[in-house]
C-alpha positions in Angstrom: 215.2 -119.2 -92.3 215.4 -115.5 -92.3 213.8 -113.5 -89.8 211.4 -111.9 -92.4 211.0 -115.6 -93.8 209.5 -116.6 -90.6 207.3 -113.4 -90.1 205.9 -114.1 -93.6 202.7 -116.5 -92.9 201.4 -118.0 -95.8 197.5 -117.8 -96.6 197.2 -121.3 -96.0 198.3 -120.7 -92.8 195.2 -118.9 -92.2 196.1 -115.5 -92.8 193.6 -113.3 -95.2 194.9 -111.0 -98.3 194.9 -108.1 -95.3 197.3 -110.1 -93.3 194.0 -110.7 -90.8 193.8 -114.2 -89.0 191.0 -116.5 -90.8 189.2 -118.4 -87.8 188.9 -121.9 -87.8 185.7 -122.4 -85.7 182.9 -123.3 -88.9 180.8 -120.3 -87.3 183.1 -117.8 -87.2 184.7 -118.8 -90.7 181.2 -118.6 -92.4 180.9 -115.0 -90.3 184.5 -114.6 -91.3 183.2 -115.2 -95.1 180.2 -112.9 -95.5 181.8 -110.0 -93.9 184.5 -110.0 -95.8 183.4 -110.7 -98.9 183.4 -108.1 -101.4 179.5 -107.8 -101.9 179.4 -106.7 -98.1 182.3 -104.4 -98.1 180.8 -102.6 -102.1 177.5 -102.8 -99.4 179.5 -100.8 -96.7 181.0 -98.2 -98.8 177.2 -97.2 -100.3 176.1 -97.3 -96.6 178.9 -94.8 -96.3 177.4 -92.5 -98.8 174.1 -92.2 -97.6 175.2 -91.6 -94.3 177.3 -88.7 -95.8 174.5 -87.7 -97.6 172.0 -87.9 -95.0 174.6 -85.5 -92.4 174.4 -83.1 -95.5 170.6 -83.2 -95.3 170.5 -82.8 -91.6 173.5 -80.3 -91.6 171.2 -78.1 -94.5 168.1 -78.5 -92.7 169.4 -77.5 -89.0 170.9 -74.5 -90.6 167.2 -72.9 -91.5 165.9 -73.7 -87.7 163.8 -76.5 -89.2 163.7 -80.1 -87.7 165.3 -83.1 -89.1 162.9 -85.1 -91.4 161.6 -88.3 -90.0 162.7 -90.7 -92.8 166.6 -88.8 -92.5 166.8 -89.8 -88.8 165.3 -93.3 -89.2 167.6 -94.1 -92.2 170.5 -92.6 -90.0 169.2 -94.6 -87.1 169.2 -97.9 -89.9 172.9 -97.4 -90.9 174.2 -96.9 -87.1 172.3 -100.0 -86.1 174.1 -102.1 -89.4 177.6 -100.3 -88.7 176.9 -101.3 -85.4 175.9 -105.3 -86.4 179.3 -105.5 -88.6 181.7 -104.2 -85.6 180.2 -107.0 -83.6 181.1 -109.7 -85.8 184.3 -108.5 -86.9 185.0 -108.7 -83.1 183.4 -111.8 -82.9 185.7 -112.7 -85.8 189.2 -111.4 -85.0 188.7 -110.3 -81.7 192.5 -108.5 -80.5 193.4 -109.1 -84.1 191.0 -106.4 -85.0 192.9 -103.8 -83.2 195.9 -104.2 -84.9 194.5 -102.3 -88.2 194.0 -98.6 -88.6 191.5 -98.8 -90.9 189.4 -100.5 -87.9 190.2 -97.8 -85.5 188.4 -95.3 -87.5 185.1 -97.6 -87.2 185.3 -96.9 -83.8 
C-alpha cells in the first residue's frame, strides 16, 4: 500500500465526513450524534446571528451613553452559556482531536 493509501481511513473505520474520530463509548457516540448533526450545527449558525446582532445593539446603544438593555445582555449571556455547553462536549467528544481543526480554534 501506498503511503497515502494507508493515511486514507475509511468512515467505517470511525472517521466522520470532517476527517474527525467518531467515539465508540455509546455516551459519547450519542453526544457525538446530536452535536454534529445538522439541526445543531443550522442551530449554531442562527445562534451566531443573534450574537452578531445583539454586539450591533450593544455597540449602537453604548455609542449614545445609554446602558445596554436587560433582555440584550441576558440573551448575550444565553448564547455564551450554550457556546459554552457545545465546547464542552465537543471536548468531551474528540478531546486532542478537537485541536487539530482550525475551524475549532476560532471557538476558542
Amino acid at each position: 500500500a501506498t503511503a497515502s493509501e494507508r493515511d486514507e481511513v475509511p468512515l467505517a473505520m470511525g472517521v466522520d465526513e470532517a476527517g474527525m474520530p467518531v467515539p465508540h463509548w455509546p455516551l459519547q457516540k450519542q453526544v457525538h450524534d446530536v452535536v454534529t448533526s445538522a439541526v445543531i450545527e443550522a442551530f449554531l449558525v442562527s445562534l451566531i446571528l443573534v450574537s452578531f446582532l445583539c454586539v450591533a445593539v450593544e455597540t449602537d446603544r453604548s455609542a449614545v451613553d445609554l446602558e445596554p438593555l436587560f433582555a440584550v445582555s441576558l440573551l448575550s449571556g444565553v448564547i455564551l452559556a450554550l457556546y459554552t455547553v457545545e465546547l464542552i462536549c465537543k471536548l468531551y467528544i474528540f478531546r486532542r482531536e478537537y485541536f487539530r481543526s482550525g475551524w475549532n480554534w476560532l471557538d476558542l
